[in-house]
C-alpha positions as CSV (number, residue, x, y, z in Angstrom):
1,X,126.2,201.8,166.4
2,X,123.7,200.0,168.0
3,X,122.1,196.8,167.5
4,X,119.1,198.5,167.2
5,X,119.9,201.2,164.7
6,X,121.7,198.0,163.3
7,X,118.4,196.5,162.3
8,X,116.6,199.1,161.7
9,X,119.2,200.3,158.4
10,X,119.1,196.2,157.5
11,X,115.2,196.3,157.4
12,X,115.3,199.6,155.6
13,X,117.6,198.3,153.1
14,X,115.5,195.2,152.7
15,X,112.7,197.2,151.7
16,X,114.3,199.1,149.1
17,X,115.8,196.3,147.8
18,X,111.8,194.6,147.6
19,X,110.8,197.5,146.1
20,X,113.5,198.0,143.3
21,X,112.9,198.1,139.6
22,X,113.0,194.2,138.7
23,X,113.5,193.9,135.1
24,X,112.6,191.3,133.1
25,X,113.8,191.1,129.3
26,X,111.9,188.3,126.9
27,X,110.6,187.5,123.3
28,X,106.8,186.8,122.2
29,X,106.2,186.6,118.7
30,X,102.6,187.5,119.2
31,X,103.8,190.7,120.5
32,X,107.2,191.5,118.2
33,X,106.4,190.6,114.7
34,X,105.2,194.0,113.0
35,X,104.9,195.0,109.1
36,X,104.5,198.2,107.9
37,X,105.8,200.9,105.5
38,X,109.1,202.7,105.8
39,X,108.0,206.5,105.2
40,X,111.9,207.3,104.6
41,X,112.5,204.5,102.4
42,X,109.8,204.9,99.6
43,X,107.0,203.9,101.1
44,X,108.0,199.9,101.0
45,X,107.2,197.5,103.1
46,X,109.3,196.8,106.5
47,X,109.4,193.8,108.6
48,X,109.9,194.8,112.6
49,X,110.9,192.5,115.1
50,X,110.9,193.5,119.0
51,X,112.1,192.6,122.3
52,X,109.6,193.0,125.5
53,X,110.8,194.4,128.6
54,X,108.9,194.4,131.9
55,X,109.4,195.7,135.3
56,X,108.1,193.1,138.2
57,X,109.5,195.3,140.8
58,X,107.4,198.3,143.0
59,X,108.9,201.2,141.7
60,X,109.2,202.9,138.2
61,X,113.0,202.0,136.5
62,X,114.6,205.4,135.9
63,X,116.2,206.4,132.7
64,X,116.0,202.6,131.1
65,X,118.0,201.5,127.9
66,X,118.8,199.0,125.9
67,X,121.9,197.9,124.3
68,X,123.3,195.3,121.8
69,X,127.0,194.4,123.3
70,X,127.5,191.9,121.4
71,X,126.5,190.3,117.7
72,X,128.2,186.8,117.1
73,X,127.5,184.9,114.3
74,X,127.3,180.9,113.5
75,X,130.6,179.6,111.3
76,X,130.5,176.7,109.0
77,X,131.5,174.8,112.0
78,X,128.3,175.6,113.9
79,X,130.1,177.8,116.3
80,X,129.1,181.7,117.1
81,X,132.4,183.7,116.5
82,X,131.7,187.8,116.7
83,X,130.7,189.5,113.7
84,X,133.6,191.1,112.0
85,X,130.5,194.2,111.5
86,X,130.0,194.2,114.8
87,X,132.7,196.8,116.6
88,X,131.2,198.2,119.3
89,X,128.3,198.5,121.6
90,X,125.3,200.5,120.0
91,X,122.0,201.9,121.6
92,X,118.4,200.8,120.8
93,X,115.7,202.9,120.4
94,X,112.2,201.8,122.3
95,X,109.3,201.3,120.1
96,X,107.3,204.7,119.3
97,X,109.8,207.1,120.6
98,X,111.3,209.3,118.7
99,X,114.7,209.5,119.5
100,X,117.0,207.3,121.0
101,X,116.6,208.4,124.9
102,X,116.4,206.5,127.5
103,X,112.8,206.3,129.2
104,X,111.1,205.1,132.1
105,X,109.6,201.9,132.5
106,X,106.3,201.4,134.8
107,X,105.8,198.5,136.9
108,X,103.2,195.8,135.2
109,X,103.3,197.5,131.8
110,X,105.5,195.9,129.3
111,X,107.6,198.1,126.9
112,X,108.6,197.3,123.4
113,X,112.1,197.8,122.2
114,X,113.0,198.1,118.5
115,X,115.5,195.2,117.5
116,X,115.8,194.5,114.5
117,X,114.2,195.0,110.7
118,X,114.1,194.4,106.8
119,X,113.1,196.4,104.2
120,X,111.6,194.8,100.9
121,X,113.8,197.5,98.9
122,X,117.0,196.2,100.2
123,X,117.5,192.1,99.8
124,X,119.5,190.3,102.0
125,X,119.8,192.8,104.3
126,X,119.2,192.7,108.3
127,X,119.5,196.4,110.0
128,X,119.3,196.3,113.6
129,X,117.6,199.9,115.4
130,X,121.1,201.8,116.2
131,X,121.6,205.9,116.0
132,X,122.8,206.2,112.3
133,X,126.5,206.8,111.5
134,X,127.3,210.5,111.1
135,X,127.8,209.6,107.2
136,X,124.1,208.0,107.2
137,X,125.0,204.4,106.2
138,X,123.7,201.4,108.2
139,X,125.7,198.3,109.2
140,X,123.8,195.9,106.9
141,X,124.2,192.0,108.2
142,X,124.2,189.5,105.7
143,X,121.7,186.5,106.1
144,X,123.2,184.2,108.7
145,X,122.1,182.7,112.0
146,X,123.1,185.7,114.9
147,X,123.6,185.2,118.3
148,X,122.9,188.7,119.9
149,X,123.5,189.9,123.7
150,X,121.6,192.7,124.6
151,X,121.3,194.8,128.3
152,X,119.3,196.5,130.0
153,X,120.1,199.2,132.5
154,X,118.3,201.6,134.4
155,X,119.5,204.5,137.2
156,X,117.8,202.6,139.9
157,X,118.0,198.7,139.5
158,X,120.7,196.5,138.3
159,X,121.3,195.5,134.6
160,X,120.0,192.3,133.0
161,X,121.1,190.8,130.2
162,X,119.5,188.4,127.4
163,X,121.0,186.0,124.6
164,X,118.9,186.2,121.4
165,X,119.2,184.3,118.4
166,X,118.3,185.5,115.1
167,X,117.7,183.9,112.1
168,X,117.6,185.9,108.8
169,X,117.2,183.4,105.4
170,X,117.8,186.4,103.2
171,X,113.9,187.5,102.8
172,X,113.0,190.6,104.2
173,X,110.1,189.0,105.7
174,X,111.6,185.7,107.6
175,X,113.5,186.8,110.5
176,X,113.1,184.1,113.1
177,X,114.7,185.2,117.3
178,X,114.6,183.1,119.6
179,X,115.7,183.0,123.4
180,X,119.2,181.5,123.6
């Protein structure tokens, strides 16, 4: 190969590589905090908390989705220590779709995903968005302070990940997340 056809694959390679899906994955409480009633659940009142996700890149990110790999939470000690609930990695679903699929995500326009809720009709109980088990029962976490890693991949960029932590006193309306 020559030096030129050298350069010309580096500088084609450096321009796919500007021009790449660049995904950025936050919290703003303006933008996540939702009530509203749960149609399948009587009617009641929900609280709805989401993550944002933005794409800084050129291009669209292909097939995105997000993931919780990992749900710690704090021990008497002040130390996060998995979830004994927590078994394995589970999908999330982005906000306003109706199914779990992953979508596209445009450049400049930020996405919500669905992350985590309570429902007045079940104290004590935080539910995070996850495909429900074949037998229909949710993993219910307990009120606690979480530490939750979540990722997000896409065909055509590479994966990011973000620490979140939650804190859930019990009321269905006072779920507190942070950035860890």
């Amino acid at each position: 190969m020559s030096w030129l056809n050298f350069l010309e694959k580096w500088i084609e390679k450096g321009f796919k590589f500007l021009k790449q899906p660049k995904l950025f994955l936050y919290f703003d409480p303006s933008e996540t905090y939702h009530v509203r009633n749960v149609v399948n659940q009587g009617n009641v009142p929900g609280f709805f908390c989401h993550l944002m996700i933005k794409n800084n890149g050129k291009e669209i990110a292909r097939n995105c989705r997000g993931r919780v790999i990992e749900v710690a939470v704090r021990d008497k000690n002040g130390n996060f220590v998995r979830h004994p609930l927590f078994s394995n990695p589970f999908v999330l679903k982005w906000a306003h779709e109706d199914d779990f699929n992953p979508i596209d995500v445009e450049n400049d326009l930020p996405r919500r995903l669905d992350f985590c809720y309570s429902i007045q009709s079940i104290p004590n109980a935080l539910i995070f968005f996850t495909p429900q088990k074949p037998n229909g029962n949710l993993t219910i976490y307990p009120p606690g302070t979480y530490r939750v890693k979540v990722r997000i991949d896409t065909e055509n960029a590479k994966a990011i990940d973000g620490y979140f932590n939650i804190n859930f006193s019990g009321q269905w309306n006072q779920i507190s997340i942070s950035e860890a």
